[in-house]
C-alpha positions, 0 to 999 in steps of 0.5 A: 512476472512480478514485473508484468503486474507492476507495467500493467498497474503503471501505465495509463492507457491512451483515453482512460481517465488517470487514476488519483493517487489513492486509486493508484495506492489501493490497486496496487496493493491489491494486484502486488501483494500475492498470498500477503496482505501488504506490498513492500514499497521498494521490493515490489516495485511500488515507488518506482511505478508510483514515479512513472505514473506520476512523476512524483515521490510516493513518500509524501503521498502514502504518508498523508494517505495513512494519516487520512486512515485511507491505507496503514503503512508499517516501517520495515527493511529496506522500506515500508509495507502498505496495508488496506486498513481492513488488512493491516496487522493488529497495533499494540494497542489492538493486541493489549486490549485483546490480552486484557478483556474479560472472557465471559 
């Protein structure tokens, strides 16, 4: 089943422009994630579409796309999770902020 979502994700159809890498990204986060908020690069079977699709590493490409604030990627088993900005889990910095304001 998971492997049906990643096919149709994967595959460009004949006359249909191709998606940028971006689009790519941020549709598979979306149709891959489930009842989650993130993918896991490996698990899910991101890296190896990624490869079809474009025949080059993901790595490189998720790695600028999280420096451009465009998705967020934490480091995890075996891989990483990629997040919409939107959806990422809250930073440390984030949580701090949040045990140290003043409630009014």
């Amino acid at each position: 089943m998971l492997t049906d979502s990643i096919t149709e994700v994967a595959m460009p159809e004949e006359g249909k422009p191709k998606l940028t890498e971006e689009e790519f990204v941020q549709k598979a986060v979306k149709k891959l994630r489930g009842k989650y908020k993130g993918i896991h690069t490996v698990y899910s079977g991101f890296n190896a579409a990624f490869k079809e699709y474009f025949g080059t590493n993901p790595i490189e490409t998720t790695q600028r796309l999280a420096r451009e604030g465009k998705i967020n990627i934490r480091p995890v088993k075996g891989g990483v999770m990629i997040y919409l900005p939107e959806d990422a889990p809250n930073t440390a910095e984030n949580v701090l902020e949040k045990i140290l304001e003043d409630e009014e």
